[in-house]
C-alpha positions as MATLAB code, in Angstrom:
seq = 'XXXXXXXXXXXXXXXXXXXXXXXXXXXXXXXXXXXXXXXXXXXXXXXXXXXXXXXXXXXXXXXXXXXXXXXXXXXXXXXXXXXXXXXXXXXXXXXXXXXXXXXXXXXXXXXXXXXXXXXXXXXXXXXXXXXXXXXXXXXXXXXXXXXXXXXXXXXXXXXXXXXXXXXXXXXXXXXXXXXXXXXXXXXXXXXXXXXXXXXXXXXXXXXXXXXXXXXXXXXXXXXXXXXXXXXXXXXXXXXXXXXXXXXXXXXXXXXXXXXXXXXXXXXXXXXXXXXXXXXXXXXXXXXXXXXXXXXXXXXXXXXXXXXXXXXXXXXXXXXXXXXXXXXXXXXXXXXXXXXXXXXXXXXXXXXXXXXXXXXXXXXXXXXXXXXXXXXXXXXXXXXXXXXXXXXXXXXXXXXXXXXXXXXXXXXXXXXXXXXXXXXXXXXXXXXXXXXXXXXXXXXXXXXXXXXXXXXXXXXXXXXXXXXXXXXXXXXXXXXXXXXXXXXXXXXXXXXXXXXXXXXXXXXXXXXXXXXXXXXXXXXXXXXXXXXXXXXXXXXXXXXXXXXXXXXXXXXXXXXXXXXXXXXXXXXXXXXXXXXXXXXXXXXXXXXXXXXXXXXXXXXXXXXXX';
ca = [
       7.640   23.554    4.544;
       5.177   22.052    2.204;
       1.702   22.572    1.757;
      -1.115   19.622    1.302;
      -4.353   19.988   -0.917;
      -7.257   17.529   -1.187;
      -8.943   17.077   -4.143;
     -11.976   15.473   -4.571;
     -12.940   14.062   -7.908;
     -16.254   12.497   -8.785;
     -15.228   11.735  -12.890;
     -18.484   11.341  -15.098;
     -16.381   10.598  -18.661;
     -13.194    8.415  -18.437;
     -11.120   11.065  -21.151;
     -11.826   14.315  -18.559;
     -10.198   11.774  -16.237;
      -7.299   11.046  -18.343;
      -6.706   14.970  -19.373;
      -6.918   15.927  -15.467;
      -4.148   13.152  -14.875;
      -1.696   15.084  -16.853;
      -2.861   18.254  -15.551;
      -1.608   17.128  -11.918;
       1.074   15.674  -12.931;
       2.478   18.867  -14.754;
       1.562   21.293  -11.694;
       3.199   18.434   -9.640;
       6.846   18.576  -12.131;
       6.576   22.246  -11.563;
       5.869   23.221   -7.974;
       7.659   20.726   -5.511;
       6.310   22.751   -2.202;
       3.052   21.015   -2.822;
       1.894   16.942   -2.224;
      -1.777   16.373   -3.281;
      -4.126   13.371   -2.341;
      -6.856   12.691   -4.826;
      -9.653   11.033   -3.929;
     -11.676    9.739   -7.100;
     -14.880    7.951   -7.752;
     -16.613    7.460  -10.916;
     -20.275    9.225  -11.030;
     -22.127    9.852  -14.167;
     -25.538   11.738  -14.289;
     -27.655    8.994  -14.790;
     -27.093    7.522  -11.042;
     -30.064    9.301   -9.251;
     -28.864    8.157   -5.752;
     -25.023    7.406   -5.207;
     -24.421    4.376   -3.016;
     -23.320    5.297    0.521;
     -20.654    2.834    0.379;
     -18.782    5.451   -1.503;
     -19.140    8.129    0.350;
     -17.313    6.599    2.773;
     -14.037    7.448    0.373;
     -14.525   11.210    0.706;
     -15.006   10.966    4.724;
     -11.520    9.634    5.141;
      -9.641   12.713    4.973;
      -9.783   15.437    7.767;
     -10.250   18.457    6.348;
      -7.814   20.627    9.122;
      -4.722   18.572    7.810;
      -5.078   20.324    4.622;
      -3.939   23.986    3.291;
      -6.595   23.994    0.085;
      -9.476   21.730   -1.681;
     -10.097   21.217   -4.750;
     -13.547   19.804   -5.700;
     -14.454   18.516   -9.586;
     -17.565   16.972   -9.038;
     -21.583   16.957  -10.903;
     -24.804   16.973   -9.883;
     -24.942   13.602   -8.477;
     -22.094   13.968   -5.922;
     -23.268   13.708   -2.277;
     -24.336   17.515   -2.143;
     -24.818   17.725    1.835;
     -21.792   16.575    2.774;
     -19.575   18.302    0.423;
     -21.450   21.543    1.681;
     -20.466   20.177    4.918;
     -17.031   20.084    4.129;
     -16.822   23.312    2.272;
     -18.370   24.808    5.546;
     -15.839   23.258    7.743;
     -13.079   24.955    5.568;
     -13.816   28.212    5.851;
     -14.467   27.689    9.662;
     -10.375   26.854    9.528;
      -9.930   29.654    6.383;
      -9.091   26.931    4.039;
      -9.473   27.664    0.589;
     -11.203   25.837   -1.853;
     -12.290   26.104   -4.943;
     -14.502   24.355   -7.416;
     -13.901   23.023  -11.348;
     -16.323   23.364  -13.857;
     -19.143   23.771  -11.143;
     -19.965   27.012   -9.686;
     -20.767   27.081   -5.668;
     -21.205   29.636   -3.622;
     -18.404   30.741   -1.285;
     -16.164   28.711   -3.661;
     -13.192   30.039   -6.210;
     -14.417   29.095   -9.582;
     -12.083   27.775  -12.133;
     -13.090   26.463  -15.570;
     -15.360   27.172  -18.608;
     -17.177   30.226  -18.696;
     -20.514   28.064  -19.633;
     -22.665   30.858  -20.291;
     -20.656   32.916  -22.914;
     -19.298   29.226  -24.489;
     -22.820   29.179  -25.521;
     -23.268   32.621  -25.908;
     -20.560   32.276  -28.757;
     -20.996   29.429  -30.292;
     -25.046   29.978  -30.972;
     -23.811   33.729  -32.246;
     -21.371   32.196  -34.476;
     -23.959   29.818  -36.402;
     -27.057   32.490  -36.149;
     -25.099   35.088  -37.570;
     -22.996   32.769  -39.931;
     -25.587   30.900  -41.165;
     -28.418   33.353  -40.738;
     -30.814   31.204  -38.478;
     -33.949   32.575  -37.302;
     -35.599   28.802  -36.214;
     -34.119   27.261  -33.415;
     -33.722   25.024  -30.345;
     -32.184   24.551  -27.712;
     -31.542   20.427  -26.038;
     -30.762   21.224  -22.038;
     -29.298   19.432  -19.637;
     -30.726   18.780  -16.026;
     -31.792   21.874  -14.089;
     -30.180   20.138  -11.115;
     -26.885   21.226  -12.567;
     -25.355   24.739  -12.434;
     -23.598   24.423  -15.377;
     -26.779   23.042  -17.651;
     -28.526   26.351  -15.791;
     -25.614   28.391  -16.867;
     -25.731   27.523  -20.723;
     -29.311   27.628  -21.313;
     -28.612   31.141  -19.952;
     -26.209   31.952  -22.812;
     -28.717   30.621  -25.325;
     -31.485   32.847  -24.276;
     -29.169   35.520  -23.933;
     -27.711   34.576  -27.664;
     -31.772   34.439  -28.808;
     -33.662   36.889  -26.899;
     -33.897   38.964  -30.394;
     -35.181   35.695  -32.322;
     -38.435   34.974  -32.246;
     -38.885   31.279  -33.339;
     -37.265   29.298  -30.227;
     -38.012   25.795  -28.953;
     -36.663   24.785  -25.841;
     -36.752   20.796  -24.516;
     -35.042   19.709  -21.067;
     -32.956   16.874  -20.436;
     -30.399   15.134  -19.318;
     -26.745   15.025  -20.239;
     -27.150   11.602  -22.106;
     -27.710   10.232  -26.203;
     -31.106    8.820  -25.355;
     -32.638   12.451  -24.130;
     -31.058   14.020  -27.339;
     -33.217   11.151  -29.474;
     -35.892   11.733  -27.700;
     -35.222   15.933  -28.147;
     -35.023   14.845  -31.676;
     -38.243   13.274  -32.408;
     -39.908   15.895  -30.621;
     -38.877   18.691  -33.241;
     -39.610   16.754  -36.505;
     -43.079   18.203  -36.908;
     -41.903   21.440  -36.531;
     -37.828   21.086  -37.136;
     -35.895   24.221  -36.466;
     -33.147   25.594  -38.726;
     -30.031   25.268  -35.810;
     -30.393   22.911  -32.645;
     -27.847   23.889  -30.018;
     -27.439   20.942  -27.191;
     -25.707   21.637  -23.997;
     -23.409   18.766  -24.656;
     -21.963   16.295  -27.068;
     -23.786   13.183  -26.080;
     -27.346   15.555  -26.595;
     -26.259   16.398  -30.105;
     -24.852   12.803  -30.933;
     -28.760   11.678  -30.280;
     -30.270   14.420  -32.080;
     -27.851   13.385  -35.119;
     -28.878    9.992  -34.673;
     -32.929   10.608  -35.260;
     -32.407   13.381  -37.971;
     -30.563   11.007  -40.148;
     -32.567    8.181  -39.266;
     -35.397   10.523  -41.137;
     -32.915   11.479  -44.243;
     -32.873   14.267  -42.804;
     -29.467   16.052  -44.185;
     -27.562   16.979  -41.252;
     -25.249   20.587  -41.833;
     -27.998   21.099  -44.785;
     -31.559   20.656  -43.690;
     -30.127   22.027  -39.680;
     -27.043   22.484  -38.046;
     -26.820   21.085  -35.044;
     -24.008   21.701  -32.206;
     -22.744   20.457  -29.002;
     -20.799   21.404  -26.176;
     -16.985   19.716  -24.841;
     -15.063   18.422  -28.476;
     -15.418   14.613  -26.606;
     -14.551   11.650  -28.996;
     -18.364   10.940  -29.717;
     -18.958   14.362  -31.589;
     -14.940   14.420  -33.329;
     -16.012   10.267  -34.345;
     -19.636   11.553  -35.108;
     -20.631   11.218  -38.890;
     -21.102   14.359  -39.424;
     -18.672   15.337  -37.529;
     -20.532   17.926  -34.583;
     -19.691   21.088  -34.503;
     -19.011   21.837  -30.818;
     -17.033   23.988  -27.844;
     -13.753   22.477  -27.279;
     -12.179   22.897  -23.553;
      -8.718   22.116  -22.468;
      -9.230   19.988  -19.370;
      -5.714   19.608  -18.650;
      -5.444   23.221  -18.586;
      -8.381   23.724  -16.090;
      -6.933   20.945  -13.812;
      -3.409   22.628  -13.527;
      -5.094   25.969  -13.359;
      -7.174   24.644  -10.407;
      -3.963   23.188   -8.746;
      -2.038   26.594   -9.136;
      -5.195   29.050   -8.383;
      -5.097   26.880   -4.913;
      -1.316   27.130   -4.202;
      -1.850   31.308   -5.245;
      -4.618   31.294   -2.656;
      -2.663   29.530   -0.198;
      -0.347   32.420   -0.036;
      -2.539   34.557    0.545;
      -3.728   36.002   -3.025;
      -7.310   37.112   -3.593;
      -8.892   35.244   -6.052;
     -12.778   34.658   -6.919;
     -12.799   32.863  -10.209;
     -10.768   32.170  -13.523;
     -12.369   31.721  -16.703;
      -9.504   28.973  -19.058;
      -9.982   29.486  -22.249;
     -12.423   27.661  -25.021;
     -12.367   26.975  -28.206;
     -15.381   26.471  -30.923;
     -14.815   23.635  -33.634;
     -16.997   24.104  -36.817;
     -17.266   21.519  -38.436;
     -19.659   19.357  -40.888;
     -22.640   19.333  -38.615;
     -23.001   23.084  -39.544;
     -21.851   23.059  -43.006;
     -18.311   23.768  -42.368;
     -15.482   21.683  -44.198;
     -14.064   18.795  -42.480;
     -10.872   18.393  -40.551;
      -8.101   16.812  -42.110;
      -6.410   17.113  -38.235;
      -9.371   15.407  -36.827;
      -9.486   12.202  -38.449;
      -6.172   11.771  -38.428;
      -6.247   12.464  -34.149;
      -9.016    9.400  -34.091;
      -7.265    7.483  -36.530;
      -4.096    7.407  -33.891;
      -6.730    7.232  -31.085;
      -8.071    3.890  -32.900;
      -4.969    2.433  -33.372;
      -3.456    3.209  -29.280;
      -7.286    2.172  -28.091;
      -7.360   -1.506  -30.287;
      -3.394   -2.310  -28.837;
      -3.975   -1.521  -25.297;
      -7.617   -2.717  -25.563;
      -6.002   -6.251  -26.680;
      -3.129   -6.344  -23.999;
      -5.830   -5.721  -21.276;
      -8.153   -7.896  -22.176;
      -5.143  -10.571  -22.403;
      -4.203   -9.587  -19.239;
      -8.252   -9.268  -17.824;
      -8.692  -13.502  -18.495;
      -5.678  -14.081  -16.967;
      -6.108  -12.476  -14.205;
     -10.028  -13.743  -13.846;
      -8.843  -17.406  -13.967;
      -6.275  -16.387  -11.208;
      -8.382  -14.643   -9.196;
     -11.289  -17.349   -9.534;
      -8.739  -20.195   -8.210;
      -8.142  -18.090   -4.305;
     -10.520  -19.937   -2.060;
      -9.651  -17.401    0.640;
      -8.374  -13.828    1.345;
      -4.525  -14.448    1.768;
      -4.354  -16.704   -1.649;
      -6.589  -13.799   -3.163;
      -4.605  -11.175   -2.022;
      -1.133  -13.123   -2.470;
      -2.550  -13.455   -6.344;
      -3.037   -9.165   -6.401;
       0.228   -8.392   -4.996;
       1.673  -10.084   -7.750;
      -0.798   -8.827  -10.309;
      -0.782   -5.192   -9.488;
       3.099   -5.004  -10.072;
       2.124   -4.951  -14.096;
      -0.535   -2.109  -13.795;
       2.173    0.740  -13.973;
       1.810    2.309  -10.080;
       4.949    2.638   -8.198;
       2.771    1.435   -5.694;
      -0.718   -0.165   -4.859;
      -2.241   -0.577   -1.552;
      -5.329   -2.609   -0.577;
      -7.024   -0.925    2.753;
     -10.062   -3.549    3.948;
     -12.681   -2.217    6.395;
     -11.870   -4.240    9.777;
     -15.645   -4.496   10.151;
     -15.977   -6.015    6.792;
     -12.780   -8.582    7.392;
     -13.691   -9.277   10.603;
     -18.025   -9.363   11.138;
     -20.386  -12.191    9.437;
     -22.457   -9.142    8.373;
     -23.657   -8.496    4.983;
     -25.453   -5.256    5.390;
     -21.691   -2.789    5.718;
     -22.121    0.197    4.109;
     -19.452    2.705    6.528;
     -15.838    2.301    7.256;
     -15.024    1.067   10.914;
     -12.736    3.310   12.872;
      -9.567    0.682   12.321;
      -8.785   -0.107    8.834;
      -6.154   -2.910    7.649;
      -4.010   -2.943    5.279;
      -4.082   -6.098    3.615;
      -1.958   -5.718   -0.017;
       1.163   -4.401   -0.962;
       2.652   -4.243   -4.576;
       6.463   -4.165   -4.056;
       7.474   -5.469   -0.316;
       9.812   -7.778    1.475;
       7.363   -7.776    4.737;
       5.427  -11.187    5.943;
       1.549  -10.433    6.825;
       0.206  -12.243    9.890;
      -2.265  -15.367    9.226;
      -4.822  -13.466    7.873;
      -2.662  -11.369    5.351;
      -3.064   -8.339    7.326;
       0.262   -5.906    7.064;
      -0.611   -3.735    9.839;
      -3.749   -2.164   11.586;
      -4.420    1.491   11.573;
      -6.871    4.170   12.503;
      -9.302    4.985    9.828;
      -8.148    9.124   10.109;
      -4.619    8.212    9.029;
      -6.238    7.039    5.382;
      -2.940    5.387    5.674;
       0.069    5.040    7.533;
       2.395    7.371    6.916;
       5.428    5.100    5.784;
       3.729    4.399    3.001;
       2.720    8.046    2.006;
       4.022    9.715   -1.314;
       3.985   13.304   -2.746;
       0.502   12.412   -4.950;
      -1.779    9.418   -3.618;
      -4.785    8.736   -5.124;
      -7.182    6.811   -3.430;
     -10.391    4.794   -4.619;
     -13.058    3.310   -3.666;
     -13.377   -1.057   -3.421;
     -16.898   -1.997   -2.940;
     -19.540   -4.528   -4.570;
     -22.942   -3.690   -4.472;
     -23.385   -1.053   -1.892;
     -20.876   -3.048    0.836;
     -18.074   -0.877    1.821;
     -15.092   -3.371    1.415;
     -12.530   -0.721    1.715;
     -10.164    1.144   -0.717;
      -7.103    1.497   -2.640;
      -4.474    3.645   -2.549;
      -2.611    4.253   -5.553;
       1.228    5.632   -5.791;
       1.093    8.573   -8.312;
      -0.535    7.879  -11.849;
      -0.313    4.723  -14.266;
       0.264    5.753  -17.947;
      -0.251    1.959  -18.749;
      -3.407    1.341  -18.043;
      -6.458    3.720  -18.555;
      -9.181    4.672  -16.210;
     -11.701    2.654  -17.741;
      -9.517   -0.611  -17.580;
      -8.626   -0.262  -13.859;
     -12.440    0.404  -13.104;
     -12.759   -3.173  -14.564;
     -10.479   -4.088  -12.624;
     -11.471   -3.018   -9.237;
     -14.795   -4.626  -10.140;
     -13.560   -7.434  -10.460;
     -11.565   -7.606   -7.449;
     -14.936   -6.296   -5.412;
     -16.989   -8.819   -6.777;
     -13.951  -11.755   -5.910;
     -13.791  -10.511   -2.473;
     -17.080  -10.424   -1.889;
     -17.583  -13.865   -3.171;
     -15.010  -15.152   -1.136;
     -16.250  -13.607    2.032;
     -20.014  -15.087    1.257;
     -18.238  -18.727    1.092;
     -16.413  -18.182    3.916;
     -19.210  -16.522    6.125;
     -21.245  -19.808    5.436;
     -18.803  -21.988    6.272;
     -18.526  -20.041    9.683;
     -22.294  -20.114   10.151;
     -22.388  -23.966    8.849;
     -19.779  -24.903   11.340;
     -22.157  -23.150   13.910;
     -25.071  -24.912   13.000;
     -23.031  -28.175   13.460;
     -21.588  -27.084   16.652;
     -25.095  -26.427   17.755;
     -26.813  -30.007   16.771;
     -23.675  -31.722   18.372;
     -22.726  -29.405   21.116;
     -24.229  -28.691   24.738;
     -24.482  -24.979   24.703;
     -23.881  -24.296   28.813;
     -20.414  -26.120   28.760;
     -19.547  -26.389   24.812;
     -19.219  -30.222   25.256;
     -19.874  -32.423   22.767;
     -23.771  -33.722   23.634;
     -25.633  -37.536   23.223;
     -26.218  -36.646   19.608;
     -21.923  -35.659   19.318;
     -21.144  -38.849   20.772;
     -23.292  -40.566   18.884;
     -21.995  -39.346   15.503;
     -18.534  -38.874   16.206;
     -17.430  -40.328   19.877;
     -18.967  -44.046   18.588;
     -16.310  -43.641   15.622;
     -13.358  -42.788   17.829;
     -14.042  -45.333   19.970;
     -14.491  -47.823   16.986;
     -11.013  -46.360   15.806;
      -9.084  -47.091   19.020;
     -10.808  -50.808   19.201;
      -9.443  -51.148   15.959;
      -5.532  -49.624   15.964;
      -5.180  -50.712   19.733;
      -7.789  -53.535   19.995;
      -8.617  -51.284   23.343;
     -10.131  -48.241   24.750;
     -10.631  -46.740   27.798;
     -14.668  -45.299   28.672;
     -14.605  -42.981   31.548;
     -18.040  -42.155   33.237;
     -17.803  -39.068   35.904;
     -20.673  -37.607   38.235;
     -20.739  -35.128   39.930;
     -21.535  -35.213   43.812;
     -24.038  -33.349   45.830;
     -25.166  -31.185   42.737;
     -28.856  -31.386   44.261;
     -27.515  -30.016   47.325;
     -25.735  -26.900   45.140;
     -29.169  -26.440   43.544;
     -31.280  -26.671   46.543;
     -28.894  -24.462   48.804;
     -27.302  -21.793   46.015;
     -29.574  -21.620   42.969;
     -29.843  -23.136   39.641;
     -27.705  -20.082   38.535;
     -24.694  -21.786   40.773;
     -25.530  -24.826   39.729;
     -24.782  -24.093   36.223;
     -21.343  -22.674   37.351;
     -20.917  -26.201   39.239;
     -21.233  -27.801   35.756;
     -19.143  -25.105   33.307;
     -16.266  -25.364   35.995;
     -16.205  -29.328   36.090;
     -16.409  -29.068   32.442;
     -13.218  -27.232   32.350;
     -11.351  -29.498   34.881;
     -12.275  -31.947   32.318;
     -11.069  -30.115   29.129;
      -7.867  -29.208   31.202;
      -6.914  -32.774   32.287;
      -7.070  -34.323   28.741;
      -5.475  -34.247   25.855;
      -6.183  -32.847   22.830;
      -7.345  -36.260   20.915;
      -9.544  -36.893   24.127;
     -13.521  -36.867   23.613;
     -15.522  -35.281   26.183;
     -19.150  -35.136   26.213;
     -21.584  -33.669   28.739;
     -23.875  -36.704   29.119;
     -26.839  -35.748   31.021;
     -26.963  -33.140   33.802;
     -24.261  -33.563   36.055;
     -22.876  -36.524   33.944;
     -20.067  -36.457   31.554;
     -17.972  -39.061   29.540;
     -14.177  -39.183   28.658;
     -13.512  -41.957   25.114;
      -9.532  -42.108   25.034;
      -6.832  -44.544   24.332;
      -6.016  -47.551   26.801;
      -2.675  -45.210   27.729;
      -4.769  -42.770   29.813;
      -5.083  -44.708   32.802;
      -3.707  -41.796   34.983;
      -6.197  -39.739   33.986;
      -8.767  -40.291   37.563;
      -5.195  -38.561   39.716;
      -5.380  -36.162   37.319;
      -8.674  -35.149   37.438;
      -8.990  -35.661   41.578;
      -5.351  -33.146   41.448;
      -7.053  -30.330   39.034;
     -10.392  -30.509   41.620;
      -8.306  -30.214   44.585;
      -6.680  -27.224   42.945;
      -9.828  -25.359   42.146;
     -11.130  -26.109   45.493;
      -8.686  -24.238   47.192;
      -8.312  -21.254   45.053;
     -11.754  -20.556   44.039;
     -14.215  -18.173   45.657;
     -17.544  -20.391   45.060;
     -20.064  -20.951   47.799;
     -19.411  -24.647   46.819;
     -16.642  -27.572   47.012;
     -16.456  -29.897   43.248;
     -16.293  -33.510   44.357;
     -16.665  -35.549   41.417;
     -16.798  -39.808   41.121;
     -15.247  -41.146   38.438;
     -15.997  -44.650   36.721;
     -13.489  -46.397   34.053;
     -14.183  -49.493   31.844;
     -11.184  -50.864   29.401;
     -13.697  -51.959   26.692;
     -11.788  -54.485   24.181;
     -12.994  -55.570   20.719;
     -15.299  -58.190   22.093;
     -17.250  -54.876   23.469;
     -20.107  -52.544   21.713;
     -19.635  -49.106   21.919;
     -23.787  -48.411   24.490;
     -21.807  -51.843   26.486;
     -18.703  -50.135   27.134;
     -20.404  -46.668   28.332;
     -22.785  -48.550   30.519;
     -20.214  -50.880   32.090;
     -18.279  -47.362   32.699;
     -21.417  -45.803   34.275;
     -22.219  -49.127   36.800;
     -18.453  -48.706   37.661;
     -18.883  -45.202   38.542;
     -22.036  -45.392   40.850;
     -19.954  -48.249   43.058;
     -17.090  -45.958   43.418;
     -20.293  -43.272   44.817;
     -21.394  -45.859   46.714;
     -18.041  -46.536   48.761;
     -18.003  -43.101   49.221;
     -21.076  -42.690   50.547;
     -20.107  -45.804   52.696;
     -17.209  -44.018   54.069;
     -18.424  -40.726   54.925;
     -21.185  -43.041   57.373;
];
């Protein structure tokens, strides 16, 4: 039997993303009882409110079809409803635990944030003999900012001399950090993270001031900006592909049944030139490899980027778009991509769509011998599926597809690509949103322009063609005819005793009278026939000089309805037919057609007296 976990990802820095890849993958090589679905968005702590469009990605799954979850999310994920899901797994005993991120009634497995700081301040106060110094926060929203400004005071509760600034987890709130301590500029400046200390380096050189000389400064995670940083920052180094797999393996121990309430992996701190240490000969020859991988790929995608942009720019409609990503995606290095659309999305003119209907479609398949219908749809589904099962592997990770707040749908991705990094296929799926998006705009105008036309040249009780749709278009077919066949037939029809119908049943009837006739009509031509509601009760039939059995036809079709229908009211209608040649104008043809029609009403008025 195999057990399912869900884990839900909401990635602020595109290299934790890469390290957690591997991380699943190796738990995945290792333990073959388990299949994971990953459902990953990409936050970052300077979006104050999350779009609801992607929360719709972390609704899809049902929470009882799993055995454990797994959430690795910051301060900006959608707090209520993960607290709603968290609730509903204990009501079922689920496990679940939480990475880097400590919440209550959750197994905690990463950093140990307050003794990482704890350490590392230690290590340069006692090293370096520091007795000035401050500390750069991050956000006070975040546990994990709350938890290391807790390790500094703890580290510094014997030092008198300490300056304390709040922030947030970017390079711009460590500038500003910076210029705030010139006047009074502390010996060591701790930041909670790398970005913080990369800004504070920024303004103290910007002064001359010697960085690892004048102050130390550190950070917090060993991320490419502080190993690239000049000085290099001395920093806490974490092993994210460690913490993912220990996540992954903490929630298969839990799922049988061991007790578990956190575990701490294992940090490292880097000293290095930003507090007076020696350089790495290891390090720059890591970025120096990092460079070289980063410029090739960097190149390849961005060859591959304009290609696909001039592809994707020539689709004028869904199925050409979506014919052009099947064949693109095959290069992207999935074993498998799937677009999911939102039927509400495919199939409504509205703009404003920011939730998933409860059908989805799938629309997009990499590698597949099957034919979609008309509209390029594969098969329709229930939302709760995520998708059908067919199509289901051991590790799916799903994403979100939207374009400015409209919840277009998602993707579903077979296993990991090591071809293409996060950050690329971000760019991609923008691009693909915004396509999509600006496809469906073109095509919901058209829709709505054809309406408006339909409306100025329509009658809107019978759907007709009116005197203004005759005008415009009947006048040309009839011109056409006169011209190919040097003839064409006008027929002029009226219907009897409609002011008796009126009088005796109700306008309300009355306008049944009319949409029923209407239909005889449609139902008794041909397709290349034009039929226009003229007036009232009055309606006119242009068609070629062939369709001279077209009055049996019509008399046949009202006979027929008379019998069968359950109206309060018999149709009796009198038809009038003119053979206009080229000598004729289009007004002389209708009205010899109409003084036609009111003799044949006569004689039958003459023969019912």
């Amino acid at each position: 039997m195999g057990y399912k976990i869900a884990f839900f990802s909401w990635d602020w820095l595109f290299e934790i993303v890469q390290e957690k890849q591997k991380g699943i993958q190796k738990f995945l090589d290792e333990y073959q009882d388990i299949s994971i679905d990953l459902f990953e968005n990409y936050g970052n702590y300077g979006l104050v409110h999350p779009m609801d469009s992607l929360l719709e990605l972390y609704k899809l799954p049902n929470i009882k079809d799993y055995d454990a979850l797994i959430f690795q999310t910051n301060s900006n994920f959608y707090k209520d409803y993960r607290q709603q899901m968290i609730e509903t797994a204990h009501r079922y005993h689920i496990p679940v635990i939480s990475i880097n991120d400590p919440i209550k009634n959750c197994v905690y497995v990463g950093t140990d944030n307050q003794k990482a700081i704890y350490d590392i301040t230690r290590t340069i106060i006692d090293e370096k003999h520091c007795q000035n110094i401050a500390y750069v926060s991050g956000p006070m929203t975040s546990r994990e900012a709350r938890l290391r400004k807790a390790g500094f005071l703890q580290a510094t509760e014997q030092i008198e001399n300490i300056q304390i600034i709040d922030g947030n987890w970017n390079t711009e709130d460590g500038e500003k950090a910076a210029k705030m301590l010139l006047d009074h500029l502390p010996e060591l400046i701790v930041c909670a993270n790398d970005n913080l200390a990369h800004g504070v380096v920024n303004i103290l050189l910007q002064h001359h001031i010697e960085v690892g000389k004048d102050v130390y400064v550190t950070g917090f995670d060993n991320l490419t900006i502080a190993r690239a940083a000049n000085p290099r920052i001395t920093t806490i180094k974490r092993d994210y592909q460690t913490i993912t797999y220990t996540a992954l393996k903490t929630a298969r121990e839990l799922i049988f049944g061991k007790q578990i309430t956190h575990v701490y992996s294992p940090f490292k701190i880097i000293k290095s030139v930003s507090c007076g240490y020696p350089a790495s000969e290891e390090d720059n020859s890591e970025l120096k490899q990092e460079y070289l991988s980063y410029s090739y790929n960097s190149n390849c995608f961005f060859e591959s980027l304009e290609r696909l942009e001039i592809l994707f720019s020539k689709a004028s409609n869904f199925s050409e778009l979506l014919d052009i990503f099947e064949k693109e995606s095959q290069n992207l290095g999935y074993k498998q991509v799937y677009l999911i659309m939102n039927s509400d999305y495919v199939d409504s003119m509205s703009g404003d769509i920011t939730q998933f209907s409860d059908i989805m479609y799938l629309m997009g398949i990499s590698y597949h011998q099957l034919i979609p219908d008309k509209r390029h749809i594969y098969q329709k589904f229930p939302k709760k599926e995520i998708l059908p099962q067919a199509y289901k592997s051991r590790y799916m990770i799903y994403t979100s597809l939207s374009n400015n707040g409209v919840a277009i749908g998602y993707l579903a991705f077979d296993h990991y690509s090591t071809m293409i990094s996060v950050n690329f296929m971000t760019i991609i799926l923008k691009l693909l949103g915004l396509t999509i998006e600006g496809i469906r705009k073109e095509q919901v105008l058209s829709i709505l322009n054809e309406r408006l036309e339909d409306l100025s040249i329509k009658d809107s009780l019978t759907h007709l063609y009116n005197r203004f749709g005759m005008n415009h278009l009947g006048k040309s077919l009839f011109q056409s005819y006169i011209k190919k066949d040097h003839q064409a037939l006008i027929y002029f029809i009226d219907m009897d005793y409609m002011k008796k119908i009126n009088d005796e049943y109700g306008h309300d009837m009355g306008d049944y009278a009319i949409k029923e006739t209407a239909q005889i009509l449609l139902d008794s031509c041909s397709q290349d026939d034009f039929i226009i509601r003229y007036g009232g009760d009055e309606f006119i039939i242009i068609t070629n000089a062939m369709s001279n059995q077209l009055p049996q036809i019509i008399n046949q079709k009202v006979e027929a309805f008379n019998q069968l229908h359950a109206y309060p009211f018999d149709l009796s209608l009198s038809v009038g037919h003119y053979l206009a040649s080229n000598k004729d104008q289009f007004e002389t043809a209708i009205n010899k057609a109409d003084t036609i029609m009111y003799e044949v009403k006569k004689q039958k008025k003459a023969q019912r007296v």
